[in-house]
C-alpha positions in Angstrom: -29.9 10.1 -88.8 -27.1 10.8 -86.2 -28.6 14.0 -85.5 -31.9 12.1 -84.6 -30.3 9.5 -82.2 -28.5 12.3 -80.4 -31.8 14.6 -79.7 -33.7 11.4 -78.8 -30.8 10.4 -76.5 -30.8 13.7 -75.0 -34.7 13.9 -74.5 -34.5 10.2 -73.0 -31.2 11.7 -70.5 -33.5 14.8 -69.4 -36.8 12.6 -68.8 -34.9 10.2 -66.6 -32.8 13.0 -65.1 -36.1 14.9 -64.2 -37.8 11.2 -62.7 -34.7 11.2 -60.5 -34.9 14.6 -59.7 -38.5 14.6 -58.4 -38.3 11.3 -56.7 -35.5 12.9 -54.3 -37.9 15.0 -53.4 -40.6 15.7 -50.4 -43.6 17.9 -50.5 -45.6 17.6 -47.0 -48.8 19.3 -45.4 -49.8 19.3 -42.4 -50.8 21.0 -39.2 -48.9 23.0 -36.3 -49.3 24.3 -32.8 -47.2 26.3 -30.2 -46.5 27.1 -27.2 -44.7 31.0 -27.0 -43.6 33.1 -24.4 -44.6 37.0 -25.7 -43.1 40.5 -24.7 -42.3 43.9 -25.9 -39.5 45.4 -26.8 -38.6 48.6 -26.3 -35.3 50.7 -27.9 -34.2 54.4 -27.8 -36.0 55.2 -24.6 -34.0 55.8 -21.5 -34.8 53.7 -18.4 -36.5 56.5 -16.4 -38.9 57.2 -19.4 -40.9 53.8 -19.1 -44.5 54.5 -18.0 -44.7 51.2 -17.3 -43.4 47.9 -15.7 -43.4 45.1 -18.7 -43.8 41.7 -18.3 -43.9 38.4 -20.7 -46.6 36.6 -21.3 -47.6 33.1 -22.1 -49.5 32.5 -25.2 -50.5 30.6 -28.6 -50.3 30.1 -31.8 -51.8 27.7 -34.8 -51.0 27.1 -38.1 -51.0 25.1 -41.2 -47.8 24.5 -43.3 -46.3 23.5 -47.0 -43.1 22.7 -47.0 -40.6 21.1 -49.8 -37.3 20.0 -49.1 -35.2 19.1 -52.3 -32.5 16.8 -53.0 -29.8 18.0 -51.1 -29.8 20.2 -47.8 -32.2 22.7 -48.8 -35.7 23.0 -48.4 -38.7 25.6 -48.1 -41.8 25.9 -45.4 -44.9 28.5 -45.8 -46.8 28.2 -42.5 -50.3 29.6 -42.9 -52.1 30.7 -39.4 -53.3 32.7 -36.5 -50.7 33.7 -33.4 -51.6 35.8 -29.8 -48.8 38.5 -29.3 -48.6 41.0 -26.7 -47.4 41.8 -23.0 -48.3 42.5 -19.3 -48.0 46.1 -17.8 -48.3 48.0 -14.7 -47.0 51.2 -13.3 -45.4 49.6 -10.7 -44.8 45.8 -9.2 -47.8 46.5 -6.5 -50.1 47.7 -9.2 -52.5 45.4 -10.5 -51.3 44.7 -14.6 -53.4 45.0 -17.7 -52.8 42.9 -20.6 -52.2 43.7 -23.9 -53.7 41.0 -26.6 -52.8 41.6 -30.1 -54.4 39.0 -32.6 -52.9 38.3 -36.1 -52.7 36.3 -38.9 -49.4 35.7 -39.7 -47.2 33.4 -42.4 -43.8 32.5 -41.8 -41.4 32.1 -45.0 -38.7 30.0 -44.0 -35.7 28.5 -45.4 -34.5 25.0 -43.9 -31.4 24.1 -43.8 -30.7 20.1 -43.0 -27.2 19.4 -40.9 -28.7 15.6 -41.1 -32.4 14.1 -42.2 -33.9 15.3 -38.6 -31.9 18.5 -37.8 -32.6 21.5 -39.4 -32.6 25.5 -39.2 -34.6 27.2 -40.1 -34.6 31.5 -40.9 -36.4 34.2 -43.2 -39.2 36.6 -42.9 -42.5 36.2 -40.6 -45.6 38.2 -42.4 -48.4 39.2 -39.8 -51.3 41.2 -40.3 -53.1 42.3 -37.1 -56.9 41.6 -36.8 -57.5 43.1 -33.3 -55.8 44.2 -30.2 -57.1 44.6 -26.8 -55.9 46.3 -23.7 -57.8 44.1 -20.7 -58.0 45.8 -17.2 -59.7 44.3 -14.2 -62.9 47.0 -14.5 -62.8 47.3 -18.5 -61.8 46.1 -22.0 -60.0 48.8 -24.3 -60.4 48.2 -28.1 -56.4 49.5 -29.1 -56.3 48.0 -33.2 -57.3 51.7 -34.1 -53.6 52.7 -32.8 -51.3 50.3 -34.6 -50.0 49.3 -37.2 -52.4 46.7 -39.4 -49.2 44.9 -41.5 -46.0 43.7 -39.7 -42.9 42.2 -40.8 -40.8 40.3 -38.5 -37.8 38.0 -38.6 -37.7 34.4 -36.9 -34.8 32.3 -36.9 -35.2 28.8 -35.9 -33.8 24.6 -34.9 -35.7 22.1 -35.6 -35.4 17.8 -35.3 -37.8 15.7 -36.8 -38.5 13.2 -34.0 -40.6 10.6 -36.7 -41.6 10.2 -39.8 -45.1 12.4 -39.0 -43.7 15.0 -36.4 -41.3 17.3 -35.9 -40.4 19.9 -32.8 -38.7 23.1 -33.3 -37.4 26.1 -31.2 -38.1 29.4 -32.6 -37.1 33.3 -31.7 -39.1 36.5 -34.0 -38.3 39.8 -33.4 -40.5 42.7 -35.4 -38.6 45.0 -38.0 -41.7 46.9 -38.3 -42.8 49.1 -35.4 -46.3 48.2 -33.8 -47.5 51.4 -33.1 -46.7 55.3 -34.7 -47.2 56.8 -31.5 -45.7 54.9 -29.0 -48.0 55.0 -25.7 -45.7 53.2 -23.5 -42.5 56.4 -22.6 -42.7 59.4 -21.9 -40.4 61.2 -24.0 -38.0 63.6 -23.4 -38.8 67.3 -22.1 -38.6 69.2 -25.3 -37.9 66.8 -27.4 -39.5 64.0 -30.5 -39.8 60.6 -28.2 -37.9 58.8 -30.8 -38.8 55.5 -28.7 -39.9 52.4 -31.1 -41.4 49.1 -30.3 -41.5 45.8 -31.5 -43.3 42.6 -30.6 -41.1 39.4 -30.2 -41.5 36.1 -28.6 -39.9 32.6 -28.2 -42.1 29.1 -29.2 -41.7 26.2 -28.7 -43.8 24.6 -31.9 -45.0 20.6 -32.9 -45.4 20.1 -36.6 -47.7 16.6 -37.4 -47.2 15.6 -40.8 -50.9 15.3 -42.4 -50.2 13.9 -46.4 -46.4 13.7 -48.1 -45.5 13.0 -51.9 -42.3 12.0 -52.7 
């Protein structure tokens, strides 16, 4: 009989324990949009190898998002959506530039970390997969997707405050760990030598989360 009490005492501790549990919890969806400044970046190629000059550019992104936040500090967001990469190039500053546009779908995996209920970093792995890439001159359009790489990985590190109940801004940096192209067409390399030059995309955003539906 004591045996009984005891296991329905402990089912009755873990049923509450698991109400209290969920209720100090958030689940949200909802939609997002940024504002990013683009560029390349270029390592292991010496200044005087540069074919061209490189410049930022201003672009877009738009995206859905899931995100969970637990109990305590911790929380989770998957971030669904569509974001414009790319640069500006010319051979010199008096040369007219042509635009590089590279198009992908892209899902950042991000940890959040809450100092108080509004501010929060956020940091883990951006996923990307590029749909098409064009190189726009004044005269022409150059289809480029044939060149790079499809699937890139990228790490973004973020702040964030939520300024209300239903929206939130944050402050973002990615840089790629996956090249964007085999053969990089942007150096020259070395007389003699394997141009051991790599490059990555990266960018800065500034992005608006509004908060569609939340359970608690």
């Amino acid at each position: 009989m004591k045996e009984k009490v005891k296991i329905k005492t402990a089912i009755i501790g873990i049923l509450l324990f698991s109400g209290i549990n969920l209720s100090a919890q958030r689940f949200e969806v909802g939609i997002a949009a940024g504002f990013d400044m683009a560029n390349l970046h270029l390592t292991n190629s010496p200044e005087n190898n540069f074919i061209h000059t490189i410049s930022p550019i201003a672009t877009f992104n738009i995206n859905g998002f899931l995100s969970f936040k637990n109990k305590t500090f911790w929380g989770l967001s998957v971030e669904p959506g569509f974001i414009r990469k790319g640069w500006s190039q010319s051979f010199n500053s008096n040369d007219p530039k042509n635009k590089l546009r590279l198009y992908y779908l892209q899902m950042p995996v991000l940890s959040d970390f809450y100092l108080t209920d509004r501010l929060y970093l956020s940091v883990g792995p951006e996923i990307s997969y590029l749909i098409n890439a064009k190189n726009k001159y004044d005269s022409n359009t150059q289809d480029i997707a044939e060149y790079l790489h499809r699937f890139e990985l990228s790490g973004m590190a973020a702040i964030g405050f939520r300024m209300s109940e239903t929206m939130s801004i944050s402050f973002r940096y990615s840089h790629g760990l996956t090249e964007i192209s085999e053969d990089i067409m942007w150096t020259y390399p070395e007389p003699g030598s394997a141009n051991e030059a790599k490059d990555y995309n990266q960018y800065f955003q500034v992005l608006i989360k509004m908060r569609i539906k939340n359970w608690r």
